[in-house]
N, CA, C and O atoms as a DFTB+ gen file, in Angstrom:
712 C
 N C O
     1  1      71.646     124.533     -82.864
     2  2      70.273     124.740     -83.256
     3  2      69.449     125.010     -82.009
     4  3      69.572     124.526     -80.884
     5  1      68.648     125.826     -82.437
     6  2      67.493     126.290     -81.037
     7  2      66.261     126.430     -81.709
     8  3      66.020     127.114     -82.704
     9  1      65.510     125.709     -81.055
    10  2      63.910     125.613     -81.500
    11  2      63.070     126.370     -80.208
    12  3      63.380     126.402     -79.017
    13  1      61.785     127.016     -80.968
    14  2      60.965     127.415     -79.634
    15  2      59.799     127.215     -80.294
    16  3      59.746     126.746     -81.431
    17  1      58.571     127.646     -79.450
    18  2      57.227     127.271     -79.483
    19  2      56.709     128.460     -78.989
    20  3      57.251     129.077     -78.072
    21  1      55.497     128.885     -79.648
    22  2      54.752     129.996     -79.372
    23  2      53.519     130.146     -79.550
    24  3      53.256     130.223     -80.750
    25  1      52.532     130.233     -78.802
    26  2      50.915     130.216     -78.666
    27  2      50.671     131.483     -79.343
    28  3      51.276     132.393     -78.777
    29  1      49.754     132.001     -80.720
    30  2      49.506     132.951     -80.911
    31  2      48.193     133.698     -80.729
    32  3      47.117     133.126     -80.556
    33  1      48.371     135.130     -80.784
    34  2      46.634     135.666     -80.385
    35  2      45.984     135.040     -81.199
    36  3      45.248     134.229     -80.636
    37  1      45.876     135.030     -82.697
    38  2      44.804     134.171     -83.597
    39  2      44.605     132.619     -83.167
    40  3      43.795     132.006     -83.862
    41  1      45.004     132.159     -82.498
    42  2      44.862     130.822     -82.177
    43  2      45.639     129.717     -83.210
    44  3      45.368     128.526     -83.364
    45  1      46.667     130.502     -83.843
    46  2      47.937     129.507     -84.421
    47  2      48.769     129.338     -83.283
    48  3      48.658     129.759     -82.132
    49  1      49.921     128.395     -84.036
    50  2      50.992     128.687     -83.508
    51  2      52.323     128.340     -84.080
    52  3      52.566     127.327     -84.735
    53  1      53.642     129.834     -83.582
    54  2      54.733     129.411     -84.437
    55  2      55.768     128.742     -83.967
    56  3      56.084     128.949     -82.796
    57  1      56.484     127.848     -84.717
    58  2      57.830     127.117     -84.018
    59  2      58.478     127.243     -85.245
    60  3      58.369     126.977     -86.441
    61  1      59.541     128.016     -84.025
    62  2      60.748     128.706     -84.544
    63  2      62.137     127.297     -84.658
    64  3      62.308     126.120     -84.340
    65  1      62.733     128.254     -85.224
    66  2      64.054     127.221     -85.360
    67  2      65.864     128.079     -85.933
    68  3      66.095     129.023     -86.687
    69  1      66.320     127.627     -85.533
    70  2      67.725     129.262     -86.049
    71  2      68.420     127.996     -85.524
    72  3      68.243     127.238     -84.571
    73  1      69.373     128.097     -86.654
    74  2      71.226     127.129     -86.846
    75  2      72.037     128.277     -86.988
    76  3      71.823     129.001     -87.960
    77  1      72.955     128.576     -86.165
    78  2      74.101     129.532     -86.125
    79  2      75.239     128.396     -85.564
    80  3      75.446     127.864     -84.474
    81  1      75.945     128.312     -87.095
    82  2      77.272     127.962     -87.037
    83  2      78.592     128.880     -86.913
    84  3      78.622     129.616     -87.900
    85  1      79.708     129.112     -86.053
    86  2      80.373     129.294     -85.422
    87  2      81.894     129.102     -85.184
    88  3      82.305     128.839     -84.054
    89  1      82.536     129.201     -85.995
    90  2      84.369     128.224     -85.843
    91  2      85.026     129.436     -84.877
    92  3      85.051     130.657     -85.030
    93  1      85.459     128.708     -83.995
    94  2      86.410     128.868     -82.964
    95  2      88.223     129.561     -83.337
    96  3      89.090     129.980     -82.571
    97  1      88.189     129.407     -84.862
    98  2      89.191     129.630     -85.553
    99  2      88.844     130.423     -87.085
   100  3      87.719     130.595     -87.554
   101  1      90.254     130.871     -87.740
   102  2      89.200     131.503     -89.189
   103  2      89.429     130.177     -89.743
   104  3      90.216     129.261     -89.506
   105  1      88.157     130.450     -90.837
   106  2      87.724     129.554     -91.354
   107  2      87.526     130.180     -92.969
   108  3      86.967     131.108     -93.553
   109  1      88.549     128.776     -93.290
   110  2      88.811     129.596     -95.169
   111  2      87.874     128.497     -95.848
   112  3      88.100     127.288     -95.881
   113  1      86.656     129.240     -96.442
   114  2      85.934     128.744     -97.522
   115  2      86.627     129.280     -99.211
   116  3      86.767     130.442     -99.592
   117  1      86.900     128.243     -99.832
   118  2      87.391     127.902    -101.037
   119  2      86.775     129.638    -101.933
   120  3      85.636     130.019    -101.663
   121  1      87.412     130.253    -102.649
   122  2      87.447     131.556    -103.835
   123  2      86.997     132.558    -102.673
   124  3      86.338     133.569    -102.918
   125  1      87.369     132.225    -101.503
   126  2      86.487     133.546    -100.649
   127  2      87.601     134.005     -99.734
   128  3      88.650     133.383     -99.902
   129  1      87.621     134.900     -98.852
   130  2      88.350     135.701     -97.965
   131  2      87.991     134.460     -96.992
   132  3      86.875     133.942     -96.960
   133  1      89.305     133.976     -96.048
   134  2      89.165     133.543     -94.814
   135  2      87.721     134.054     -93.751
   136  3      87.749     135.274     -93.590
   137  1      86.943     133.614     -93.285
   138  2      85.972     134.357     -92.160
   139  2      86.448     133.906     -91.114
   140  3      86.675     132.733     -90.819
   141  1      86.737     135.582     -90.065
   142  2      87.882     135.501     -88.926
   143  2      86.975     134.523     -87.743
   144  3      85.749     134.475     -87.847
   145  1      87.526     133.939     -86.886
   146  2      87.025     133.235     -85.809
   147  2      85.726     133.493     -85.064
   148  3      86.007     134.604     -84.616
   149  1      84.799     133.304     -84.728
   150  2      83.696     133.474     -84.339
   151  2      82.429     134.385     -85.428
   152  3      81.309     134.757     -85.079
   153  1      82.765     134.467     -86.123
   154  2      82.051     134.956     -87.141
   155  2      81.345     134.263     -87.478
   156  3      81.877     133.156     -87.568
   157  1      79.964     134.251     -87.853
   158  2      78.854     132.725     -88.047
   159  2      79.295     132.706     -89.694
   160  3      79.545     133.667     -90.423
   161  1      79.295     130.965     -90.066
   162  2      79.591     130.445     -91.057
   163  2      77.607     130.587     -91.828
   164  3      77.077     130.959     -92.876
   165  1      77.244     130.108     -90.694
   166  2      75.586     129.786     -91.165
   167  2      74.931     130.624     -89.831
   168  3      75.277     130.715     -88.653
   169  1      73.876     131.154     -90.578
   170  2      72.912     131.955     -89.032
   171  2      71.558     132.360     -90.190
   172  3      71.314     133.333     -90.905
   173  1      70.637     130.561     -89.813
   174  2      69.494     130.603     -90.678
   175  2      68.615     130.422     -89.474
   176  3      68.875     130.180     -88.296
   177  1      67.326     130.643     -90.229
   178  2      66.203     131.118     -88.821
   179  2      64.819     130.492     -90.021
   180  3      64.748     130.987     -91.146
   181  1      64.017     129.603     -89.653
   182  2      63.149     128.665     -90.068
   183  2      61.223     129.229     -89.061
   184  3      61.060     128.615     -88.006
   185  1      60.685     129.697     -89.236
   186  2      59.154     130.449     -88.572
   187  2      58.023     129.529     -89.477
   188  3      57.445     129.807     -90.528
   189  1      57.962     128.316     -88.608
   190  2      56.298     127.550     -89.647
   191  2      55.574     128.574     -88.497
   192  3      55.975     129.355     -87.635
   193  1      54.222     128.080     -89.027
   194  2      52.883     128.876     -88.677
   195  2      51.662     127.955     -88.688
   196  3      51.056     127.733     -89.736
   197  1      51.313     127.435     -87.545
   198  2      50.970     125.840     -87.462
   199  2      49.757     126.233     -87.160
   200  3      49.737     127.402     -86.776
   201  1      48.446     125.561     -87.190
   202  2      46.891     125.476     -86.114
   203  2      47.386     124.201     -85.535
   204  3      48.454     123.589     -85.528
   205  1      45.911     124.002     -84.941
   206  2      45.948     123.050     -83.786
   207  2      46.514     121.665     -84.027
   208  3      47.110     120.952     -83.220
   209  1      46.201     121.415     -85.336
   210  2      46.174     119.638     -85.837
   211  2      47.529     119.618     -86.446
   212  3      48.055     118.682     -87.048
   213  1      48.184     121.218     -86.108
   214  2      50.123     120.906     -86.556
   215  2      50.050     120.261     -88.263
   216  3      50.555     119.214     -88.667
   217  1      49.146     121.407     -89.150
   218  2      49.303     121.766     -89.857
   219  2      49.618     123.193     -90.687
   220  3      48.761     124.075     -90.739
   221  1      50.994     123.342     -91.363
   222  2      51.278     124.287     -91.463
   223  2      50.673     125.635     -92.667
   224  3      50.447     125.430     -93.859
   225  1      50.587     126.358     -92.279
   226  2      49.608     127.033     -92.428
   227  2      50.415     127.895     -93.074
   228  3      49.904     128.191     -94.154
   229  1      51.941     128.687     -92.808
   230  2      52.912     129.593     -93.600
   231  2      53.786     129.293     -92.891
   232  3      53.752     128.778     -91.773
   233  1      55.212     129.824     -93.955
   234  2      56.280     129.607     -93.523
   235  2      57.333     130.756     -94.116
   236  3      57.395     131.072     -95.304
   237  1      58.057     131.254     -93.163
   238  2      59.080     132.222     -93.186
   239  2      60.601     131.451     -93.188
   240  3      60.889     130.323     -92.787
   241  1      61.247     132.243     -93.648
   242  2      63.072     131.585     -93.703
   243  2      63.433     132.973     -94.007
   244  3      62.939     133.786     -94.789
   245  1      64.662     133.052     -92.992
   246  2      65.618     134.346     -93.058
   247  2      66.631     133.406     -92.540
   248  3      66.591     132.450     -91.765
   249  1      68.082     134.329     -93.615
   250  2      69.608     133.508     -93.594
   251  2      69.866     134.799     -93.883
   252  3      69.608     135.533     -94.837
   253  1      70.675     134.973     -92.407
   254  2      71.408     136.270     -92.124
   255  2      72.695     135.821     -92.465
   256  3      73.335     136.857     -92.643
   257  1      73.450     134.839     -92.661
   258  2      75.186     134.121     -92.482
   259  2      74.915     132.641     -93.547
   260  3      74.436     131.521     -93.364
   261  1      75.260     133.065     -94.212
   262  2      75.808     131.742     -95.699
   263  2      77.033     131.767     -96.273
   264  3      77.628     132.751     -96.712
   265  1      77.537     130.124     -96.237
   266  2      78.561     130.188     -96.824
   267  2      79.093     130.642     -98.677
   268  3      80.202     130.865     -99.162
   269  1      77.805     130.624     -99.236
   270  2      78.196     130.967    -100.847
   271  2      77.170     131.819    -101.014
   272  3      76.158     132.022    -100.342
   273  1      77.757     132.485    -102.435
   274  2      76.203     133.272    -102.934
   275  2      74.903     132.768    -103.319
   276  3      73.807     133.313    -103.183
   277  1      75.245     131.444    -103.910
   278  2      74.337     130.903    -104.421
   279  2      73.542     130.609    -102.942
   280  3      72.579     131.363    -102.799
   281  1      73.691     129.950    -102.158
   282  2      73.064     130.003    -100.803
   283  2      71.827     130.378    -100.594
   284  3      70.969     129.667    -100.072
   285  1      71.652     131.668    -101.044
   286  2      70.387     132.858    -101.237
   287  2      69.306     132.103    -101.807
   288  3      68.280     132.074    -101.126
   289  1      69.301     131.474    -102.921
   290  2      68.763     130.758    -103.555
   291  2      67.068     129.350    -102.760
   292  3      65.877     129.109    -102.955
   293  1      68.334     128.876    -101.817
   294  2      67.790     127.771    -100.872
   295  2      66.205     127.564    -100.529
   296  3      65.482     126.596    -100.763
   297  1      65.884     128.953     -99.819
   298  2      64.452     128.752     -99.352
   299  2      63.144     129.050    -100.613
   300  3      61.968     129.248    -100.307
   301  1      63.577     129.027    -101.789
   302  2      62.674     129.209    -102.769
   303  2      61.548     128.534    -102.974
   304  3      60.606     128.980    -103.628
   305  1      61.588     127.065    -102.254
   306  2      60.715     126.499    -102.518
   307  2      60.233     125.811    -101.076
   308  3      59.678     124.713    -101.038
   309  1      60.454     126.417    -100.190
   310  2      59.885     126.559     -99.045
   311  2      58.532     126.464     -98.522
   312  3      58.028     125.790     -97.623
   313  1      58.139     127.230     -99.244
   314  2      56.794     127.832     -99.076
   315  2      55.693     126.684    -100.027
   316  3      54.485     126.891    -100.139
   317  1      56.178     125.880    -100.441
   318  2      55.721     124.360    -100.639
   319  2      55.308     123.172     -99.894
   320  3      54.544     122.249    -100.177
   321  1      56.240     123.527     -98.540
   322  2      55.889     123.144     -97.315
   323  2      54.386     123.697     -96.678
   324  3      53.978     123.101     -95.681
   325  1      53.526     124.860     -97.248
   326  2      52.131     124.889     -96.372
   327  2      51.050     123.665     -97.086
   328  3      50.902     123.202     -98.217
   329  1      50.494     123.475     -95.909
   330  2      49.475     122.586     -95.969
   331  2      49.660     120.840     -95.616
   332  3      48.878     119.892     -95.537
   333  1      51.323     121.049     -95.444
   334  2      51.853     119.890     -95.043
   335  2      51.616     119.440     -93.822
   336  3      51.070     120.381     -93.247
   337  1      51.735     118.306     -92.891
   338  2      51.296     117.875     -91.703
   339  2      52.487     117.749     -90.242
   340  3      53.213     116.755     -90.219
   341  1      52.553     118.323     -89.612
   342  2      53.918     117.910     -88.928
   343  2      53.447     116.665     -87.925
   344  3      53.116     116.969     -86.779
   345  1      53.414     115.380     -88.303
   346  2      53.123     114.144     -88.154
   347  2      53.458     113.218     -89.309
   348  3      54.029     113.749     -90.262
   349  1      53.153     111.700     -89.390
   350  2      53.548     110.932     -89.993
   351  2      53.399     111.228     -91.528
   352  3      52.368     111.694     -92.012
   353  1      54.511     110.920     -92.238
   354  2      54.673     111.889     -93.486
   355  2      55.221     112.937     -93.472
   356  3      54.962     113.402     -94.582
   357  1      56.054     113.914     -92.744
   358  2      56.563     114.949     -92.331
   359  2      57.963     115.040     -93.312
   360  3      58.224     115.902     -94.151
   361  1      58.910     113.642     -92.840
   362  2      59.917     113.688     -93.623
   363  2      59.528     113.643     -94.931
   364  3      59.744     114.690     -95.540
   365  1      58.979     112.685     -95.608
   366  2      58.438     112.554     -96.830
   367  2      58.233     113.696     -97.654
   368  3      58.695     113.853     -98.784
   369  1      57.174     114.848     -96.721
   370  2      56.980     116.032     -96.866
   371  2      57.985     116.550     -97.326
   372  3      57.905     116.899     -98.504
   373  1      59.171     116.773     -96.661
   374  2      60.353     117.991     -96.523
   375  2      61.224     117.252     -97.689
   376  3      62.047     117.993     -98.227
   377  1      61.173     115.931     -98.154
   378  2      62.066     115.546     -99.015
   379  2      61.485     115.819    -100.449
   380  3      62.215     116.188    -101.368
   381  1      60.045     115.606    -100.603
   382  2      59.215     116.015    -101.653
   383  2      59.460     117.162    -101.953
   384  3      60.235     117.269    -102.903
   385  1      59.102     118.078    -101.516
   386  2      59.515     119.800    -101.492
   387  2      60.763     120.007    -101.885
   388  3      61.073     120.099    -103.072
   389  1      61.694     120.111    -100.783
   390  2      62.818     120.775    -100.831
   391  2      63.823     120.248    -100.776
   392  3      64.798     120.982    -100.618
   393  1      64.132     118.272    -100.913
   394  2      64.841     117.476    -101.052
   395  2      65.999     117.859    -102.456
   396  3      65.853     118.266    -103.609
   397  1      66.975     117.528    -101.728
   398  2      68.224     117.353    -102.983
   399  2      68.592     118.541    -103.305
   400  3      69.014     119.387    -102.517
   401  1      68.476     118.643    -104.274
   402  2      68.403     120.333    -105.075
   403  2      67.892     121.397    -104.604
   404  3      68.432     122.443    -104.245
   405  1      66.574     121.006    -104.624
   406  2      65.313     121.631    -103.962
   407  2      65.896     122.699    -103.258
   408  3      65.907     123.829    -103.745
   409  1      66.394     122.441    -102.129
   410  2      66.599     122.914    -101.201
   411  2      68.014     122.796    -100.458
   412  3      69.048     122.456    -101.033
   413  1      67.931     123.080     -99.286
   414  2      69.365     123.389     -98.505
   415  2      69.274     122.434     -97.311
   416  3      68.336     122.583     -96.527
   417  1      70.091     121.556     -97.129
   418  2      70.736     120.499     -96.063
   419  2      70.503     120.889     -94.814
   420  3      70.045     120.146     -93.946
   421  1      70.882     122.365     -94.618
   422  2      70.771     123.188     -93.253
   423  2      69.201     122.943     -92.650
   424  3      68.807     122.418     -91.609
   425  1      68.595     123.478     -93.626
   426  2      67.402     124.230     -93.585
   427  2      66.055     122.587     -93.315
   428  3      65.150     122.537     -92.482
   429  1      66.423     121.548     -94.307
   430  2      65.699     120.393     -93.864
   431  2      66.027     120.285     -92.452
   432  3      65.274     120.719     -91.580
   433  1      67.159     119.701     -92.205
   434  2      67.787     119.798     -90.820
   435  2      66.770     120.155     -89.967
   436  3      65.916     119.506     -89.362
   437  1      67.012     121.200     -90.036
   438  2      66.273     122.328     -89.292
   439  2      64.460     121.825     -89.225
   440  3      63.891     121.650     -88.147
   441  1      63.769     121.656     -90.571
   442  2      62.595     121.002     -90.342
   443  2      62.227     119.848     -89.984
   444  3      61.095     119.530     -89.620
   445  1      63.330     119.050     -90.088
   446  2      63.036     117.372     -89.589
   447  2      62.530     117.597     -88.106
   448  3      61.488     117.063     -87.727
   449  1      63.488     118.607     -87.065
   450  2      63.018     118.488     -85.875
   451  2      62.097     119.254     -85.311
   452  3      61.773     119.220     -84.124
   453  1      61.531     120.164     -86.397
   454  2      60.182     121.507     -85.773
   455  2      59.107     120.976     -85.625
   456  3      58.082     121.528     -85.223
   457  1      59.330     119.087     -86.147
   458  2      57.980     118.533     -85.606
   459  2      58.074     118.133     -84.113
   460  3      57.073     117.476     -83.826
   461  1      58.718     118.252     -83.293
   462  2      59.462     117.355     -82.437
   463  2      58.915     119.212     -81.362
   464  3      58.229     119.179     -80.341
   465  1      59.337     120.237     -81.851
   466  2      59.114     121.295     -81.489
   467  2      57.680     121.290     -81.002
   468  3      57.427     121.583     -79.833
   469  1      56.699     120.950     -81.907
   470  2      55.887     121.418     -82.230
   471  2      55.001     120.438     -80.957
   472  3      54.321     120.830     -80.009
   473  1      55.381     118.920     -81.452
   474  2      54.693     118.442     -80.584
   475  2      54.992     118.742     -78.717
   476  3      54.412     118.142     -77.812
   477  1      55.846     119.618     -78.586
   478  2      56.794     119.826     -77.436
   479  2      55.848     121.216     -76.726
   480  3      55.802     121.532     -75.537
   481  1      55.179     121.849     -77.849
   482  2      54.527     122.843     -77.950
   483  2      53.297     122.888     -77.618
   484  3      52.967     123.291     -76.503
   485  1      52.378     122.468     -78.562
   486  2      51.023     123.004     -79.306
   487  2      49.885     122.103     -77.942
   488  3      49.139     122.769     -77.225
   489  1      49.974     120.727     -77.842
   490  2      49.616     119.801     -76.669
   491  2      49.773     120.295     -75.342
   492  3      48.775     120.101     -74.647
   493  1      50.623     120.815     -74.833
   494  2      50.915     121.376     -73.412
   495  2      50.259     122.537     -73.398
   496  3      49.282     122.666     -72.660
   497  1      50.653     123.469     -74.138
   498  2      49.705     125.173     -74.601
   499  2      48.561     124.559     -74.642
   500  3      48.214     124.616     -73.463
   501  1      47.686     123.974     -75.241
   502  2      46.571     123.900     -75.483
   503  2      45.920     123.233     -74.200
   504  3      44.744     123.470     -73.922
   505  1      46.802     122.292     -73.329
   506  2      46.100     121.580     -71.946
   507  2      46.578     122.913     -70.808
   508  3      46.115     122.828     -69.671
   509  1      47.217     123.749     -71.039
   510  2      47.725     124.848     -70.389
   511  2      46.310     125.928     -69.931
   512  3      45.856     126.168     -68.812
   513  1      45.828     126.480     -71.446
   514  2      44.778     127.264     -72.164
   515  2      43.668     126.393     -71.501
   516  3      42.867     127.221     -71.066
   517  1      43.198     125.103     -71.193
   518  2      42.064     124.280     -70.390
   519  2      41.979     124.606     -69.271
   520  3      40.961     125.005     -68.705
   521  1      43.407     124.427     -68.670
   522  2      43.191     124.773     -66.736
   523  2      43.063     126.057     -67.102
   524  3      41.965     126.337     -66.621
   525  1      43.598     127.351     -67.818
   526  2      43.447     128.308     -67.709
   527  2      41.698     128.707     -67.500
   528  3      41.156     129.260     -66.543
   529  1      41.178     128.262     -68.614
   530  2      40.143     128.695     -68.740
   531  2      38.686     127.424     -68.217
   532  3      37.599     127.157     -68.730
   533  1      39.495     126.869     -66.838
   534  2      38.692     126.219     -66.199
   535  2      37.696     124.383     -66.795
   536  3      36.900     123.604     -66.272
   537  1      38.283     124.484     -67.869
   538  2      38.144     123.427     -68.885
   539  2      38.507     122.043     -68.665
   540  3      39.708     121.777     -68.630
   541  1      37.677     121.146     -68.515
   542  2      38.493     119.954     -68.231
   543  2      38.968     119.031     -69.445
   544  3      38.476     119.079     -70.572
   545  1      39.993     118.187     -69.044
   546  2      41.063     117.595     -69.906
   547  2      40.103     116.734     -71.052
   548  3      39.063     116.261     -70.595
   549  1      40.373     116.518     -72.424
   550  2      39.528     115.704     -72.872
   551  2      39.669     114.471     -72.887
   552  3      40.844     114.104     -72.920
   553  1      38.763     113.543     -72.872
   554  2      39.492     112.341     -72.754
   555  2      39.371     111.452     -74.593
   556  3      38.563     111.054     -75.431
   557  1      40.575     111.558     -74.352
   558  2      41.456     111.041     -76.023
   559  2      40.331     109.939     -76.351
   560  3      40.098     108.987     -75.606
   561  1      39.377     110.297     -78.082
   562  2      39.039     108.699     -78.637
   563  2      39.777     107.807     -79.536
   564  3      39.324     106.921     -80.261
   565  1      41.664     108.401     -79.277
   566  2      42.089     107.446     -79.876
   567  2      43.914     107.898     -79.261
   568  3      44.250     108.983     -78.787
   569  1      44.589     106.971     -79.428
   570  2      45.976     107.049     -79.073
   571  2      46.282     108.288     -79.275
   572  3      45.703     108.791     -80.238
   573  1      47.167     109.118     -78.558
   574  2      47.718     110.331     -78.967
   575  2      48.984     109.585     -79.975
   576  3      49.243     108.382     -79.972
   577  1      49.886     110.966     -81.077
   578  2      50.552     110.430     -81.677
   579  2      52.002     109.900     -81.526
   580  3      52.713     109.378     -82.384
   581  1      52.264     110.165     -80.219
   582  2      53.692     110.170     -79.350
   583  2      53.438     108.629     -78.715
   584  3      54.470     107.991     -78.505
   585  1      52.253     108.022     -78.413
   586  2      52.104     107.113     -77.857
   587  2      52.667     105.801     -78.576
   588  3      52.486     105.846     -79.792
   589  1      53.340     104.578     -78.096
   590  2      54.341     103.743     -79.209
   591  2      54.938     103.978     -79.788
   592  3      55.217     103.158     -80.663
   593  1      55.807     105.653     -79.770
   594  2      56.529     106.099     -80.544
   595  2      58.142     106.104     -79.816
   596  3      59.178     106.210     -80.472
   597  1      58.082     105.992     -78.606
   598  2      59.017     106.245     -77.472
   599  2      59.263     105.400     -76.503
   600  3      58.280     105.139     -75.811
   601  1      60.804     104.595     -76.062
   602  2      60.073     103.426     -75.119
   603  2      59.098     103.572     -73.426
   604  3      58.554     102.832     -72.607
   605  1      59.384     105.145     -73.675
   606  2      59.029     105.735     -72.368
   607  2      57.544     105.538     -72.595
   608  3      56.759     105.125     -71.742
   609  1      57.268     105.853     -73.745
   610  2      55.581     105.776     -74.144
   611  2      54.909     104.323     -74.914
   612  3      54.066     104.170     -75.797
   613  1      55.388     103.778     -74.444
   614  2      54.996     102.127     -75.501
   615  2      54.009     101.448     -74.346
   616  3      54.204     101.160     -73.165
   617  1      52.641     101.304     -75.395
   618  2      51.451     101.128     -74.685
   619  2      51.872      99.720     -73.760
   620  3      51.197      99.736     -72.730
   621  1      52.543      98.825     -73.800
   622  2      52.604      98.259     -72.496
   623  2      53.268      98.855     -70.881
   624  3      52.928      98.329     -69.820
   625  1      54.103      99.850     -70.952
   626  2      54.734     100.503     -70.262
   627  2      53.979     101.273     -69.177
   628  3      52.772     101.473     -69.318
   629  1      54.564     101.665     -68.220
   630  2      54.091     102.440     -66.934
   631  2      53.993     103.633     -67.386
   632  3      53.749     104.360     -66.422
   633  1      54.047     104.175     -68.249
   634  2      53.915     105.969     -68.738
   635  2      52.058     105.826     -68.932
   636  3      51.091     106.150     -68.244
   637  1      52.259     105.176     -70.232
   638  2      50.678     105.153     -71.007
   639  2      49.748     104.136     -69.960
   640  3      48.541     104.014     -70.169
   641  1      50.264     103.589     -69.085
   642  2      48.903     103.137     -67.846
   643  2      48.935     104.245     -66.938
   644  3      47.873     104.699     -66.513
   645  1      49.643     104.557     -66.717
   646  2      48.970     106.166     -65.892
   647  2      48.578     107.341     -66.282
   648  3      47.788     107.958     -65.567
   649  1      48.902     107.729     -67.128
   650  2      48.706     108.802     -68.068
   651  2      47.566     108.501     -69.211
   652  3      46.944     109.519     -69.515
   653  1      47.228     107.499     -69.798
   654  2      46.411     107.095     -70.719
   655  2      46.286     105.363     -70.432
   656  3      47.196     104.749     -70.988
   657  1      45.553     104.710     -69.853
   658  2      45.143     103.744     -69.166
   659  2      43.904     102.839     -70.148
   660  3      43.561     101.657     -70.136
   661  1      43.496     103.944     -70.901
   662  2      42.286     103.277     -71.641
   663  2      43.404     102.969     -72.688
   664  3      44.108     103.495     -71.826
   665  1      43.831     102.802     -73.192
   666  2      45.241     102.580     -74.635
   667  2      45.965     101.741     -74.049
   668  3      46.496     100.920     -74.796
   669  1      46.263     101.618     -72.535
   670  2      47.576     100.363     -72.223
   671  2      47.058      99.195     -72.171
   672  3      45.930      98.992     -71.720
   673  1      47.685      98.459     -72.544
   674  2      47.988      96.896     -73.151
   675  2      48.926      96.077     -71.787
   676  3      49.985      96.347     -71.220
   677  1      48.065      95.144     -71.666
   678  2      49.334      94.025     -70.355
   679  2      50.113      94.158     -71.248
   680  3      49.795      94.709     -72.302
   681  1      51.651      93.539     -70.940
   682  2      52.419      93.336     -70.984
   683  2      52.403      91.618     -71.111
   684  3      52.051      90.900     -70.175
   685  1      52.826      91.127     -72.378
   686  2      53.029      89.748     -72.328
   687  2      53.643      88.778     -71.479
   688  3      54.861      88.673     -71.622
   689  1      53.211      88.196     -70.804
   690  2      53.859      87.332     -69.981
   691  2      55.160      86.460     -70.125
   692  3      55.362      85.403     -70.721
   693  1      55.940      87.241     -69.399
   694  2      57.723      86.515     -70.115
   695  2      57.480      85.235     -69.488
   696  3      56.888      85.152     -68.413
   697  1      58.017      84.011     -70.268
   698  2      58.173      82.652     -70.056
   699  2      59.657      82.263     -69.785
   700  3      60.672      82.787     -70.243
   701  1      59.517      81.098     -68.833
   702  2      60.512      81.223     -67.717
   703  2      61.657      79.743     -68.793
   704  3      61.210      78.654     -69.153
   705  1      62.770      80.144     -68.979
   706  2      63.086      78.641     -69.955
   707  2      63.988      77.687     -69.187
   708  3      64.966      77.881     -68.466
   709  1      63.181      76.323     -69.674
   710  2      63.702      75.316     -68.648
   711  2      65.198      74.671     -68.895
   712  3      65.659      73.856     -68.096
């Protein structure tokens, strides 16, 4: 899987995502012709269309490589996903939609981590677009959403006192046992 991030002229932005599966050998799927070695089993490609607050706004799916016919079928209800949030509730989101039936295993896959993209994305571009345009940094009136999410980022920690200082928390005082 390969995810990317992209600042657009309208002031969206898209994060991409493409699973190209691959056997090293042929690979015999059941009522079908063997597919000879390196031939993609799966080669699906996932395009949300996010604004700033990493809400999705549209969504594209192209599956160039599926293992069945029915396959085709998968992204039908895709497009159920706009207006959804890529933040807390995200999974919820993708299981509501396109969970089970709904949808295709690959293809959630694939969206569980375009939030992970996104936040990897849209935050850096946008503090990028500030120095660009001479802008200074804002200062956050509330936790960003990565913050306590990571032990690297857990408001007692050395990340969020240097980086965000108004949000860090001492650290409880470990007690010494007698």
């Amino acid at each position: 899987m390969t995810y990317n991030g992209y600042a657009r002229d309208d002031g969206l932005w898209d994060i991409e995502a493409e699973l190209r599966d691959v056997k090293t050998y042929d690979f015999h799927i059941p009522s079908q012709e063997p597919r000879a070695a390196g031939l993609p089993i799966h080669n699906l490609f996932i395009r949300l269309t996010v604004n700033d607050d990493m809400v999705v706004q549209d969504i594209a799916t192209s599956m160039a490589d599926f293992p069945h016919p029915e396959c085709i079928q998968a992204p039908v209800n895709m497009h159920q996903m706009t207006g959804s949030t890529l933040g807390p509730g995200w999974r919820k989101a993708i299981e509501r939609h396109v969970g089970g039936v709904l949808g295709c295993t690959h293809l959630r896959e694939m969206l569980f981590n375009m939030a992970t993209a996104a936040y990897q994305t849209i935050p850096s571009g946008m503090q990028y677009q500030r120095e660009l345009d001479g802008e200074p940094e804002p200062v956050p009136e509330k936790p960003p959403l990565h913050v306590g999410k990571c032990m690297s980022w857990a408001f007692d920690g050395p990340v969020v006192e240097r980086h965000y200082p108004m949000f860090w928390v001492r650290p409880p005082e470990k007690s010494i046992a007698k």
